[in-house]
N, C-alpha and C positions, 0 to 999 in steps of 0.2 A: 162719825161726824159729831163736833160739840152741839149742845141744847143751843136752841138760840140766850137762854138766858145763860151762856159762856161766855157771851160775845160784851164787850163795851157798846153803851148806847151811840148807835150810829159804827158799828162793825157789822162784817156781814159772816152771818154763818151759811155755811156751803147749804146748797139746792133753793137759796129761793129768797125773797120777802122784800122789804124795801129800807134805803139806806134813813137814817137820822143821824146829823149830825149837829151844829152848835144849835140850831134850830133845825128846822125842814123842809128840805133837806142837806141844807150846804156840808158839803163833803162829807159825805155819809157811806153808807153799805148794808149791804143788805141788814132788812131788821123787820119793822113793821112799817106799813106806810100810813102815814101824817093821817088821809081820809081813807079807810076800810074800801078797796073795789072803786076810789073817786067820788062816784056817786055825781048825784047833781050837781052837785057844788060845784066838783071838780071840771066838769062841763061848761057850768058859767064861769068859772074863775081861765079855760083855756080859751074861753071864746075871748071875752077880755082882752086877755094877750095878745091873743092876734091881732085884734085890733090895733093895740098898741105896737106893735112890731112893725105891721102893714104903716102907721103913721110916721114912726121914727126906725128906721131898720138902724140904728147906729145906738141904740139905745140899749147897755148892757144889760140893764136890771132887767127890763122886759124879757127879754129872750132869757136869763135866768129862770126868772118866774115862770117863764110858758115851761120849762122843760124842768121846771119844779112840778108841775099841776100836772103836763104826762106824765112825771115820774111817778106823783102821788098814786095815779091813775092806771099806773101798771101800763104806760103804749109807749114800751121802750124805745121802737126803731123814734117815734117821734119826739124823744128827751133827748135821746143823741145827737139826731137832728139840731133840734134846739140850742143846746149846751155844743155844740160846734159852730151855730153861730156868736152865742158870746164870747167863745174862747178866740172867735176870729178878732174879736175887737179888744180880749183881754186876754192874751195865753198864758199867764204866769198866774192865772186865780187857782188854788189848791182846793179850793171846794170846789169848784166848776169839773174842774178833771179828773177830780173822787167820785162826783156824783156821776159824769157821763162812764168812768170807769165802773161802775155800780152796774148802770145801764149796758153797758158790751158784756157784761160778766150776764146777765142775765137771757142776752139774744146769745149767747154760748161762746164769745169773741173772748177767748182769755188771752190771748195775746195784746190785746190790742186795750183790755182793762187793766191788765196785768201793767204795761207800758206809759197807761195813765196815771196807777196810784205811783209808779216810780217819778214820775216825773213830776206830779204834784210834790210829793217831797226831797225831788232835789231843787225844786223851786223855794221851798219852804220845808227847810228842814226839821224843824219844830210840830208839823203838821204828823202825825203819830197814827194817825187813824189813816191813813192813804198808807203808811208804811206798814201800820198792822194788818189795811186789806192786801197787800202784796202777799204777803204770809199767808194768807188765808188761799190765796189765787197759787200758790205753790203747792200748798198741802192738797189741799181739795180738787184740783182742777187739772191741775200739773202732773199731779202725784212724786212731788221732788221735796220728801221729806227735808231730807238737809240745806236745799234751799231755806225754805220755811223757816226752821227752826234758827238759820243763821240772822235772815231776818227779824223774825221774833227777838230773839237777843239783842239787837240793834233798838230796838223798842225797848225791851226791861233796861236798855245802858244811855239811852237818852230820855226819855222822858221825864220828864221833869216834875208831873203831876201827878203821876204816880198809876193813874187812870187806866192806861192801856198796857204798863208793867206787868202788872198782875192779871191781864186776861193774857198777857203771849205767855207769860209763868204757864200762866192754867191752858194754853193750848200748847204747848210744847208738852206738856204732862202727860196731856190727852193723845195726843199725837203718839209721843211712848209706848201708853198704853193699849194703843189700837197695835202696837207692834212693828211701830215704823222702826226701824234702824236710827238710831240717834248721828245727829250729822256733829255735832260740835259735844263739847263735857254738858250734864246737866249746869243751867243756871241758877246763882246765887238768889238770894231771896229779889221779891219784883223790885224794882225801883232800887237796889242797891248799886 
């Protein structure tokens, strides 16, 4: 299994942690979460929410945020929750469906995380961190190295930033090196 410092910030490394993405956590994966364990904060910032949601249930951002603050707070079933009612009033957001993917990867649902980083970026193909947590949900979860790695590849030959090239580089490597069976040739250098 990669260190979690193998991972791109807001990737998730297999067995655990919480997603970061361009912020916290929009389309993230596991990583570290935004507040340590929640904490108080995290308590007053979901009570809040509620409120908020209970006043306007048609209100995207809220229902975000509430299933940001469980997410922070580690109460997965209730981020999914959450992040399924914003997706009901917005289904094509790629962070929305990275982070509840984040969330089903962690209540052990990889099917069903798996089917959300897909689908975040065939909504948004440029979205890299939902296709590089596919990858991750292949190798680690699946056990279908050559998925993975086909994946991974799809990553080092679109990205544009260069960002998440170089962690599929370094986890296809790893992958290797644990003695998976390589599913496609090694990859050229990242980002090429």
């Amino acid at each position: 299994m990669p260190p979690p410092g193998a991972m791109p910030p807001g990737a998730m490394p297999p067995g655990g942690g919480m997603p970061q993405g361009g912020g916290m956590p929009p389309g993230g994966m596991v990583g570290a979460p935004n507040v340590p364990g929640g904490g108080a904060g995290a308590d007053q910032r979901i009570a809040i929410a509620k409120q908020l949601v209970a006043q306007n249930p048609k209100d995207v951002q809220a229902w975000i945020s509430l299933g940001n603050d469980y997410f922070d707070s580690r109460q997965f079933q209730p981020a999914v929750d959450a992040y399924a009612n914003a997706l009901a009033l917005d289904p094509k957001n790629p962070d929305v469906l990275t982070d509840q993917g984040v969330m089903y990867r962690e209540l052990g649902q990889y099917d069903k995380a798996l089917a959300n980083f897909l689908k975040a970026n065939e909504v948004a193909p440029t979205h890299m961190q939902s296709l590089f947590n596919a990858g991750v949900v292949y190798a680690y979860d699946k056990k279908d190295a050559k998925k993975a790695e086909e994946t991974w590849l799809k990553v080092i030959a679109n990205d544009k930033s260069g960002r998440f090239a170089a962690q599929a580089g370094q986890a296809i490597a790893e992958l290797r090196q644990r003695g998976a069976p390589p599913g496609v040739p090694a990859p050229g250098a990242p980002g090429k």
